[in-house]
C-alpha positions as CSV (number, residue, x, y, z in Angstrom):
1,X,-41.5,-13.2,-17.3
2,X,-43.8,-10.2,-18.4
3,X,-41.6,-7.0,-17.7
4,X,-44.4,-5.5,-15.8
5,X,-43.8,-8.3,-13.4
6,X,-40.3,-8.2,-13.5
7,X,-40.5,-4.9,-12.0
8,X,-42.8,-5.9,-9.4
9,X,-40.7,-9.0,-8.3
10,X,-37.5,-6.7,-8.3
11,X,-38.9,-4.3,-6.5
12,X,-39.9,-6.2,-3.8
13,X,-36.6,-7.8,-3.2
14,X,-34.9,-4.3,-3.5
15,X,-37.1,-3.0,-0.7
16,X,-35.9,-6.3,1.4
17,X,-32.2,-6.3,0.7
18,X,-32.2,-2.3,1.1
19,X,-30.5,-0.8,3.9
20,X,-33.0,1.5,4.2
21,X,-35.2,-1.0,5.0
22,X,-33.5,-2.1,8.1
23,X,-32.3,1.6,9.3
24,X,-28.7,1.1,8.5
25,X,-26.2,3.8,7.5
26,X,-27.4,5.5,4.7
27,X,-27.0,5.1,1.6
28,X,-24.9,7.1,-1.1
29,X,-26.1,9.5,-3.6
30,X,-26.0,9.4,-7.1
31,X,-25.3,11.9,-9.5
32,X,-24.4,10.4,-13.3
33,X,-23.5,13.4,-15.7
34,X,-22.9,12.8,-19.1
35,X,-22.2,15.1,-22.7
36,X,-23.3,14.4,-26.3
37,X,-20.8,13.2,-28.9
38,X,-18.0,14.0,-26.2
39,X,-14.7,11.8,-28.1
40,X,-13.3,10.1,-25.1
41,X,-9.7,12.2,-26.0
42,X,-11.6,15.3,-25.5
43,X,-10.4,15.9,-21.6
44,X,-7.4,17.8,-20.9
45,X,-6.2,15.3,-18.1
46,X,-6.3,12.7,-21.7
47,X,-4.1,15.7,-23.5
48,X,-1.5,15.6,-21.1
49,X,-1.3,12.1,-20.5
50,X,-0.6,11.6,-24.4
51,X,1.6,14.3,-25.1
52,X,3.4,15.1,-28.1
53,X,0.6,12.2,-29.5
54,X,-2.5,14.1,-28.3
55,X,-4.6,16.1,-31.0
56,X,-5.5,18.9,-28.9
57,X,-2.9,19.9,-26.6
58,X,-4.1,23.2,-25.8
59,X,-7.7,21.6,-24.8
60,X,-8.7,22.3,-20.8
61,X,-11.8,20.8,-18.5
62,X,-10.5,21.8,-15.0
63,X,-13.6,19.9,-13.4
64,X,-13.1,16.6,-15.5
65,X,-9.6,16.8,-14.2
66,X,-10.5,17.1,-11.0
67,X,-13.0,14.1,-11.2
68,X,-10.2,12.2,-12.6
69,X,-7.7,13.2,-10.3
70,X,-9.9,12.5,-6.9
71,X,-11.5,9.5,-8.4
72,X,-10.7,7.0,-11.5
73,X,-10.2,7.6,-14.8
74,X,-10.8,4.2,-17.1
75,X,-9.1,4.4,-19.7
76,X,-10.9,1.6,-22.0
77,X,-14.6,2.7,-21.9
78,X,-16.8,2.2,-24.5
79,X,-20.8,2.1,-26.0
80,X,-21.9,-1.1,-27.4
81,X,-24.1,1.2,-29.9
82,X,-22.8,4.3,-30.8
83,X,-25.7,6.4,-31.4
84,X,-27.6,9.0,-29.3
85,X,-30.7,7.5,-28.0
86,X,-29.8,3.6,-27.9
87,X,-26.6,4.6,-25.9
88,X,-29.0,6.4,-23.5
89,X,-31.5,3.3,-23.5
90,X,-27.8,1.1,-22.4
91,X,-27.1,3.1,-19.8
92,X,-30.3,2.8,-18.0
93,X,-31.2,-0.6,-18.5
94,X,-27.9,-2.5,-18.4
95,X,-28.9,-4.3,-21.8
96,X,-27.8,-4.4,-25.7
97,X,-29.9,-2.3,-27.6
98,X,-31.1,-5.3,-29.8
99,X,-33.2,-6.1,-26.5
100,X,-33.9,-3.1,-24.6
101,X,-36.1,-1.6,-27.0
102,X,-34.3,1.0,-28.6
103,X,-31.7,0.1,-31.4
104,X,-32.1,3.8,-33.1
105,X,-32.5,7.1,-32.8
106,X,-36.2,7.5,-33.9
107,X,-37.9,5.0,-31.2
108,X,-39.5,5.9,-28.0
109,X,-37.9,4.6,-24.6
110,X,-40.1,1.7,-23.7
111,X,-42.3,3.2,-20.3
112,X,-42.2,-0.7,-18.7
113,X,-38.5,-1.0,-19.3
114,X,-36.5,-2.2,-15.8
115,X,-33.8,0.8,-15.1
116,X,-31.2,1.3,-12.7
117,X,-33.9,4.6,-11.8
118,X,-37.1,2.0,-11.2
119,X,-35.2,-0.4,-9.0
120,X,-33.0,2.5,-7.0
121,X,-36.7,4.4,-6.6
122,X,-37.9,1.1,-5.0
123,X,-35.0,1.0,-2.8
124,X,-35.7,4.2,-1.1
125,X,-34.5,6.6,-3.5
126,X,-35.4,9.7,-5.4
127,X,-35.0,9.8,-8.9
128,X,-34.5,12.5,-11.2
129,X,-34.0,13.2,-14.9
130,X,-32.0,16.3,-15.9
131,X,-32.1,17.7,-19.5
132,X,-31.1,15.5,-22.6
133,X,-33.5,12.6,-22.8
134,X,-33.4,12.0,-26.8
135,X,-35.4,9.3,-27.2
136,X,-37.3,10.1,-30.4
137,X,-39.2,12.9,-29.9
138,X,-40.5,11.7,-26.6
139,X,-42.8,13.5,-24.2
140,X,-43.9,13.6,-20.7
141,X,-42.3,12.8,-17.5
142,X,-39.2,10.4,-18.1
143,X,-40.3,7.0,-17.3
144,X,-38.9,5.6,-14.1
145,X,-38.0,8.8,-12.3
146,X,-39.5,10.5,-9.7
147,X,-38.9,14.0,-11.3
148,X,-37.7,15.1,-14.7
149,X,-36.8,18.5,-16.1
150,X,-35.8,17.8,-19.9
151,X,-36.8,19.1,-23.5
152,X,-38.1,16.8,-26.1
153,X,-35.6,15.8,-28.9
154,X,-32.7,17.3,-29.7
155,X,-33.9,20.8,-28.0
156,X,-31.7,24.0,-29.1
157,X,-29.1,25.8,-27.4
158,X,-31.0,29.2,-26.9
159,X,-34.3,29.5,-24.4
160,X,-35.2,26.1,-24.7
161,X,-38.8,24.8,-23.5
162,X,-38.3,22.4,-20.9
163,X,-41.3,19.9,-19.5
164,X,-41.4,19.8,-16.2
165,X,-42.5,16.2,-15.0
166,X,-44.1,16.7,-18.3
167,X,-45.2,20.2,-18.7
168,X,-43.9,22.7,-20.8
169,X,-42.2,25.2,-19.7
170,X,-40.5,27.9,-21.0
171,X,-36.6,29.4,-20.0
172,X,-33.9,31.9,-21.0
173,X,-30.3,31.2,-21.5
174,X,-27.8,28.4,-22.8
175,X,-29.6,25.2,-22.2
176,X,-26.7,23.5,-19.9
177,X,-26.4,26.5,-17.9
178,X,-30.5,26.2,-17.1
179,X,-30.7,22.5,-16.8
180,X,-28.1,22.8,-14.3
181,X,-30.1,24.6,-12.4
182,X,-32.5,22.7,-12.2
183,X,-30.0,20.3,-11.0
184,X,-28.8,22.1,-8.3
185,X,-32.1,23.4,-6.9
186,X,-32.9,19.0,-6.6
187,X,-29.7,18.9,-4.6
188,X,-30.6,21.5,-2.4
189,X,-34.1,20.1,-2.1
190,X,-33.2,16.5,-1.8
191,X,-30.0,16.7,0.1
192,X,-31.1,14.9,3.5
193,X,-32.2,11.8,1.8
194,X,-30.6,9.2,-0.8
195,X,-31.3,10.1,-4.5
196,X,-29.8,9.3,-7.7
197,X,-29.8,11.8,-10.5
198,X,-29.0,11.5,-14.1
199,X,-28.2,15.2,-15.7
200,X,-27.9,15.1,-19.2
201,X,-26.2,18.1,-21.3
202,X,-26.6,18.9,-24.9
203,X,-23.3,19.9,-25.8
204,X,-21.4,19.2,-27.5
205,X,-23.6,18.0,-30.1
206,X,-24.4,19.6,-33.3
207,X,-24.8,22.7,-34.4
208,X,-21.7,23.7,-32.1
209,X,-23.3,26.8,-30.2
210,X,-21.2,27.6,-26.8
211,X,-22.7,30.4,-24.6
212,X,-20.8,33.8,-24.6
213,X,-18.3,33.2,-21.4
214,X,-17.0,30.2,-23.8
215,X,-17.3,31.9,-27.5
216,X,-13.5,32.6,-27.6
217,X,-11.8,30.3,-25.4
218,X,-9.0,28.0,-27.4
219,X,-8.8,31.1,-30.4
220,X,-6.0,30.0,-32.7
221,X,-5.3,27.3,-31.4
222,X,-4.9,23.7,-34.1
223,X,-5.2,20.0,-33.8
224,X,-2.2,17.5,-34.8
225,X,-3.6,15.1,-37.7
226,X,-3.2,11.3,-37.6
227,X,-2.4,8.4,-39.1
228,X,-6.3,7.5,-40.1
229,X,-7.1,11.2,-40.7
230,X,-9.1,11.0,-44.0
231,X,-7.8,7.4,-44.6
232,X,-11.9,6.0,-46.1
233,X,-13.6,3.9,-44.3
234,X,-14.2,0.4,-46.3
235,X,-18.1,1.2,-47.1
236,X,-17.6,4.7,-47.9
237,X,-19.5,6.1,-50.8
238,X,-16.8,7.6,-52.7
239,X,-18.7,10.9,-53.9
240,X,-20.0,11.4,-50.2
241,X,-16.5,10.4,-48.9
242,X,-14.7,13.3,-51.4
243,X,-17.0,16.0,-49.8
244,X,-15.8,14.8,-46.2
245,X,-12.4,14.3,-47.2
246,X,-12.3,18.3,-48.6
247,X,-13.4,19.3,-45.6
248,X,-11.9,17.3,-42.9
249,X,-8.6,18.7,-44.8
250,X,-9.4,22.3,-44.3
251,X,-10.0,21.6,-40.6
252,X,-7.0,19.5,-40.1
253,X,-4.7,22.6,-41.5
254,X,-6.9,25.4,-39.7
255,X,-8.6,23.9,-36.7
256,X,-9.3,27.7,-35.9
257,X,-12.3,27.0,-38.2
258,X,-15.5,28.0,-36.2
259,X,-17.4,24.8,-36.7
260,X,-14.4,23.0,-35.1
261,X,-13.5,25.3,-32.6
262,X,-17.0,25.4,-31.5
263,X,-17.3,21.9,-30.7
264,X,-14.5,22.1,-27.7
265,X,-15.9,25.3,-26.2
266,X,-19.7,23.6,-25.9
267,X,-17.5,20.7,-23.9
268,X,-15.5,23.8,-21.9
269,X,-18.6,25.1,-21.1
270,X,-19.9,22.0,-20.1
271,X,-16.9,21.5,-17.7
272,X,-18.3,24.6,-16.3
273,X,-21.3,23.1,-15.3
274,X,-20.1,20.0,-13.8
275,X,-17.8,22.5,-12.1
276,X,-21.3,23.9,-10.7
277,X,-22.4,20.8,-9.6
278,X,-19.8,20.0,-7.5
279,X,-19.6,23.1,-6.5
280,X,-23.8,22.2,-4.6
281,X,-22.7,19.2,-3.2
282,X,-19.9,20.9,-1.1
283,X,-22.2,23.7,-0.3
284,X,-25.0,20.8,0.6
285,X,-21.9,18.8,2.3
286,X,-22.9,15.7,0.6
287,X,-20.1,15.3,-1.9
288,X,-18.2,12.5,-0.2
289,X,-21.8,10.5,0.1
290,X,-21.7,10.9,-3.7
291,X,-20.7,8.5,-6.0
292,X,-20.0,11.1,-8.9
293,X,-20.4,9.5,-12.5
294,X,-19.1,11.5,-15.7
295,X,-19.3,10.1,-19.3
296,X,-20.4,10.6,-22.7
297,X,-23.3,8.9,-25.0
298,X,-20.7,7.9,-27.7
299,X,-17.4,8.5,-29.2
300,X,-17.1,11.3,-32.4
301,X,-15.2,11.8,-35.6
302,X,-13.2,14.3,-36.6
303,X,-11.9,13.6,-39.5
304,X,-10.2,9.6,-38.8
305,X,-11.0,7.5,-41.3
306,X,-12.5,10.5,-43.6
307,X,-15.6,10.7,-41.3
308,X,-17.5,12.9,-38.9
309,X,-20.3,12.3,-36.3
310,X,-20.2,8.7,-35.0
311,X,-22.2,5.3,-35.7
312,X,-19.7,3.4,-36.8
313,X,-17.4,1.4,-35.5
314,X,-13.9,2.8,-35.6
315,X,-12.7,3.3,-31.9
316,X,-13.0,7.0,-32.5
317,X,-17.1,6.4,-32.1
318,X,-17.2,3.7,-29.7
319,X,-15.0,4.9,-27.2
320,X,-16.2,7.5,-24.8
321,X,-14.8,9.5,-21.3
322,X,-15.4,7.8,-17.8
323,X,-14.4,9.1,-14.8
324,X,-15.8,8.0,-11.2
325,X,-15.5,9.9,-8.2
326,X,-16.3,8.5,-4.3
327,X,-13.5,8.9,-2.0
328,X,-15.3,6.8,0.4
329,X,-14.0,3.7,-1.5
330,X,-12.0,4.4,-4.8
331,X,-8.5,5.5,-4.7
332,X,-7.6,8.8,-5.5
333,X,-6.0,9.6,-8.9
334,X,-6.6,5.8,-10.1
335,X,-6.6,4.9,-13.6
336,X,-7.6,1.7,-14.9
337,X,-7.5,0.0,-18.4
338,X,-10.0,-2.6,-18.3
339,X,-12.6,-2.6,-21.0
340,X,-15.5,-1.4,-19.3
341,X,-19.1,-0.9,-20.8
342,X,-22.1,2.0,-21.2
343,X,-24.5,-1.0,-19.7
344,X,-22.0,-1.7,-16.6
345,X,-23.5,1.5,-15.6
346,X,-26.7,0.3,-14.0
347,X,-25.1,-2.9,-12.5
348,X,-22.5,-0.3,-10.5
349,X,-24.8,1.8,-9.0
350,X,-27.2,-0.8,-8.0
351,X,-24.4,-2.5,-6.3
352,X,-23.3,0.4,-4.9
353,X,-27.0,1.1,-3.3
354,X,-27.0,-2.5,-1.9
355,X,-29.8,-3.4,-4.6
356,X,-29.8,-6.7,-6.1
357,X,-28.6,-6.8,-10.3
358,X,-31.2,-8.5,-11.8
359,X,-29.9,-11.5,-14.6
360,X,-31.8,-10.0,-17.3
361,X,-29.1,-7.0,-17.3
362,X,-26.1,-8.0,-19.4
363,X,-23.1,-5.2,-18.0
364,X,-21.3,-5.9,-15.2
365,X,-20.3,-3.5,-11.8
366,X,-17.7,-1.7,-11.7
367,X,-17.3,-2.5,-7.9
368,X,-14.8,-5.0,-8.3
369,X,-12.2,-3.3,-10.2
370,X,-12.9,-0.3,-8.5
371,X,-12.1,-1.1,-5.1
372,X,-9.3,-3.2,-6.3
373,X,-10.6,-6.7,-5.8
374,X,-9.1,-9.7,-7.9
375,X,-11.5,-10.0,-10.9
376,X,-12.1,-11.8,-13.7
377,X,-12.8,-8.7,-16.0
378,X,-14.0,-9.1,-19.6
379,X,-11.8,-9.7,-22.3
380,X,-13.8,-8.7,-25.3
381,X,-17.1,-7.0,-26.2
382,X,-19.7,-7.1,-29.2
383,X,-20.8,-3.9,-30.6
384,X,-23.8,-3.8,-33.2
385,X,-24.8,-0.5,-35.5
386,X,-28.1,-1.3,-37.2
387,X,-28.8,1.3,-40.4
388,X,-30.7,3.7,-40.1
389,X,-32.4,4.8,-43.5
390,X,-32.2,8.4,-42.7
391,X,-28.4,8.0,-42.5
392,X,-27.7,5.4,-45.2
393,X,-24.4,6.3,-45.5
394,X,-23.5,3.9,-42.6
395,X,-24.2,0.5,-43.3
396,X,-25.2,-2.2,-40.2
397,X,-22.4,-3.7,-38.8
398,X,-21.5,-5.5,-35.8
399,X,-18.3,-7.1,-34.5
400,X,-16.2,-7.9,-31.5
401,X,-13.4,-5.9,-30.0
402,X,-11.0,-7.8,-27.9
403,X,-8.4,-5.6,-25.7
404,X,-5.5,-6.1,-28.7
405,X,-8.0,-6.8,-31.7
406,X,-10.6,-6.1,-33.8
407,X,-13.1,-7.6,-36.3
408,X,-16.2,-6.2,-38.3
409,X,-18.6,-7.7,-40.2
410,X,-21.2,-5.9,-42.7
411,X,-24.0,-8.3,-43.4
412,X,-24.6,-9.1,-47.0
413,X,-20.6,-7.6,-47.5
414,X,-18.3,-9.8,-47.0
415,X,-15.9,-7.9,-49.1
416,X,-15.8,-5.5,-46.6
417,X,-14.5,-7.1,-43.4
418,X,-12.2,-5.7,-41.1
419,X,-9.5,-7.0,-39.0
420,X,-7.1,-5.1,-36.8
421,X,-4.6,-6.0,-34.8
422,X,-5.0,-3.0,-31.9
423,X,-1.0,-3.3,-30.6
424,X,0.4,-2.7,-33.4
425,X,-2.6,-1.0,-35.7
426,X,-4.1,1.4,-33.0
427,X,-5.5,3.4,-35.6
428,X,-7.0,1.0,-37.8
429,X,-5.5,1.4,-41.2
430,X,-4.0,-1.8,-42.1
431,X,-7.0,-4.5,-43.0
432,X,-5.8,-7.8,-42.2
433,X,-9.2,-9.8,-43.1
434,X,-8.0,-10.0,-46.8
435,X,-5.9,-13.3,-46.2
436,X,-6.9,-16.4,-44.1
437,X,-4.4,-16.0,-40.5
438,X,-4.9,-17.1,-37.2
439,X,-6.1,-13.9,-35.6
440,X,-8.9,-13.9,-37.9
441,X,-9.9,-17.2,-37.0
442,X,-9.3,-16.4,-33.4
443,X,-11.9,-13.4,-33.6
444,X,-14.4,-15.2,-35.7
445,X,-14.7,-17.9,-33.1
446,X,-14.6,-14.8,-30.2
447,X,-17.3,-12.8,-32.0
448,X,-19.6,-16.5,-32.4
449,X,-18.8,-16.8,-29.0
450,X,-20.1,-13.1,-28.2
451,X,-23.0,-13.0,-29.9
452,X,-24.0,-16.5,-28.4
453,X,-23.6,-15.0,-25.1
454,X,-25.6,-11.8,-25.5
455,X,-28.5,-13.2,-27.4
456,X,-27.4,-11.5,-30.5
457,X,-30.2,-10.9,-33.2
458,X,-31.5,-7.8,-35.3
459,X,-35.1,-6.1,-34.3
460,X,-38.0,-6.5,-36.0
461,X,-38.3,-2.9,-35.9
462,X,-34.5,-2.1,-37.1
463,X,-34.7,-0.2,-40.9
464,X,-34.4,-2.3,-43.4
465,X,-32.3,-2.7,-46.6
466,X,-28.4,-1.3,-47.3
467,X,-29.1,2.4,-47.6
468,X,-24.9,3.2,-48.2
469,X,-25.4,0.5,-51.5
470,X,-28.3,1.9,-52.3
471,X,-27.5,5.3,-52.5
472,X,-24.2,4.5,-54.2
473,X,-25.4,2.5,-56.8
474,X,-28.4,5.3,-57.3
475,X,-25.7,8.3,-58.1
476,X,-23.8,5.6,-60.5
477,X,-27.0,4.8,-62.3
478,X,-27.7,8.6,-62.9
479,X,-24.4,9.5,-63.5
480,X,-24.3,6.6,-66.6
481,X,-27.4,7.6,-67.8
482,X,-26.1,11.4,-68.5
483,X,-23.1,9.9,-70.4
């Protein structure tokens, strides 16, 4: 079925299973905030719970905390891609990025694409779309909601232009601070009738730049290494991978480096904000009609396996923060260790609404494990990475993760597969694929199984070729030819 159609004939049996549509109670809000390159460690509630094992002790976000502690916390959450824009793409549409669309960061969101937005917006609610869209360098009113207030791209942190349902517009201040709000004047506009609203922030993604009420918090203060800190990754290019390695060992000694630093005060100041969006929906006294998402677009690097920024797929890039708050049904203080999924996002809130899921999105709800029903919950995942030639230090790979195991595969190197075994290798440092064993024939048969079930395949508009090799055996070449 034609996805223009799709959306018609889910829109019309949203309208009819809506409560809305019969004058019941009404529904709950939505309000889904999430960071940029936020590693899922990078909450203080996580610090404390791992103690003398946590990298940043000394790291605070009173508002996460308090998400976590009046809602759940899941432990096990990851992306299925970890990149910017096709982690965005998974959340709204429930799907792998090898068929929603958008498998990299350099491809517009698809305007017919069926989102948790179009089919909540047919349902009776108002949709909006706060800040961080970064989908290529996408303009106009973000497809699917009702009203948007985001910049194009990757924006900057300073006086950022902002379209307004697509018109530019210029502000003043530190980006988060003005998207916010814009998020809290929607709240205050919207606040007698259902809505759902996405806000996304810019930090804490690169160049670290936290507003001045932020620019000195965590002074001094130093991060515990690990046993993967600058251990290589398998496809590393070994000049690139010195470069990384020299620097990731400055920062592991003297954290109080300003790049580094930098990168927890843009989350701190963050915290603020979803501090300030609570803050509206007590004022509006509609918080406990809210079902309160937080998360992060995908995991980050800092320094494990010799690497920084994310795409990859060590658990430092895949796995990601996820707290939900709504009183109404979730237990308080509730933590859970289920693997759960960027595309379970749109499945849970259209549950939630009382809006049918339609079969062509591939997450499940939350719902189930939330409110504490009997499940049968997944018991591995595939993740895909597809190069991108701007990057070509990261090769495509793909692979399945199970809750105690690991493999990856990089097409067209077979010499570089990885197996872990998670219980006793949490890190990932010991490779057990070199040998024939019966965990790796366990997760080859998982990971057939896996990408059987989600249709598995690489776009016809993915980059092509092994940039990593290429660039490698490039610096080789040159360097023979000046001996």
């Amino acid at each position: 079925m034609h996805l223009r159609k799709l959306i018609l004939f889910l829109t019309t049996a949203a309208c009819m299973a809506s409560p809305l549509a019969h004058g019941a109670q009404r529904q709950p809000n939505f309000l889904f905030v999430y960071t940029d390159d936020q590693r899922w460690d990078a909450i203080g509630v996580v610090q404390r719970e791992q103690g003398e094992h946590g990298r940043y002790p000394w790291f605070q976000t009173p508002n996460m905390d308090r998400l976590a502690a009046e809602g759940v916390r899941f432990r096990n959450a990851f992306v299925t891609l970890s990149l910017c824009a096709p982690s965005r793409a998974a959340f709204l549409t429930g799907r792998y990025n090898h068929l929603n669309g958008v498998a990299n960061n350099h491809t517009p969101f698809p305007v017919d694409s069926v989102t948790h937005a179009t089919l909540l917006h047919a349902a009776g609610y108002t949709t909006a779309y706060i800040g961080k869209w970064h989908m290529d360098g996408q303009r106009g009113q973000r497809p699917g909601f009702d009203y948007s207030a985001s910049f194009v791209g990757q924006g900057k942190y300073w006086d950022c232009p902002v379209e307004i349902n697509g018109k530019p517009t210029e502000t003043k201040g530190w980006v988060d601070d003005v998207d916010t709000d814009y998020a809290i004047d929607f709240i205050k506009e919207h606040r007698d009738k259902p809505f759902s609203m996405v806000v996304g922030f810019k930090a804490c993604h690169g160049p670290f730049d936290p507003p001045e009420r932020a620019k000195e918090r965590f002074e001094g203060m130093k991060a515990r290494s690990v046993p993967n800190f600058n251990v290589d990754a398998i496809y590393a290019d070994p000049t690139a991978q010195k470069k990384q390695r020299s620097y990731n060992a400055s920062e592991a000694t003297n954290l109080n480096a300003e790049v580094s630093l930098r990168y927890f005060r843009c989350i701190s100041a963050a915290d603020d904000n979803l501090g300030r969006l609570l803050k509206a929906l007590e004022e509006a006294n509609i918080l406990e009609n809210t079902v309160v998402i937080f998360s992060s677009d995908n995991g980050y690097y800092q320094g494990e396996h010799g690497l920084g920024d994310k795409r990859s797929a060590y658990d430092e890039s895949l796995r990601i923060p996820m707290l939900v708050r709504y009183p109404k049904s979730f237990a308080k203080g509730k933590v859970l260790d289920q693997m759960v999924l960027n595309i379970d996002l749109a499945p849970t809130l259209l549950e939630l609404a009382g809006v049918p899921v339609p079969s062509v999105m591939q997450g499940r709800s939350w719902v189930p494990l939330l409110t504490g029903k009997k499940t049968d919950w997944r018991k591995s995942f595939l993740f895909e990475y597809f190069l991108e030639n701007a990057f070509p230090n990261t090769p495509t790979v793909f692979g399945v993760r199970t809750e105690t195991a690991k493999l990856l595969k990089y097409p067209g190197h077979e010499e570089w597969t990885e197996l872990f075994d998670l219980n006793h290798d949490p890190f990932e440092t010991h490779n057990l694929a070199t040998q024939d064993n019966s965990l790796l024939t366990q997760m080859r048969g998982e990971l057939e199984k896996q990408m059987k079930t989600v249709d598995f395949k690489v776009p016809d508009y993915a980059d092509k070729g092994d940039g990593a090799v290429k660039k490698a055996a490039k610096k080789k070449g040159k360097k023979a030819a000046e001996e």
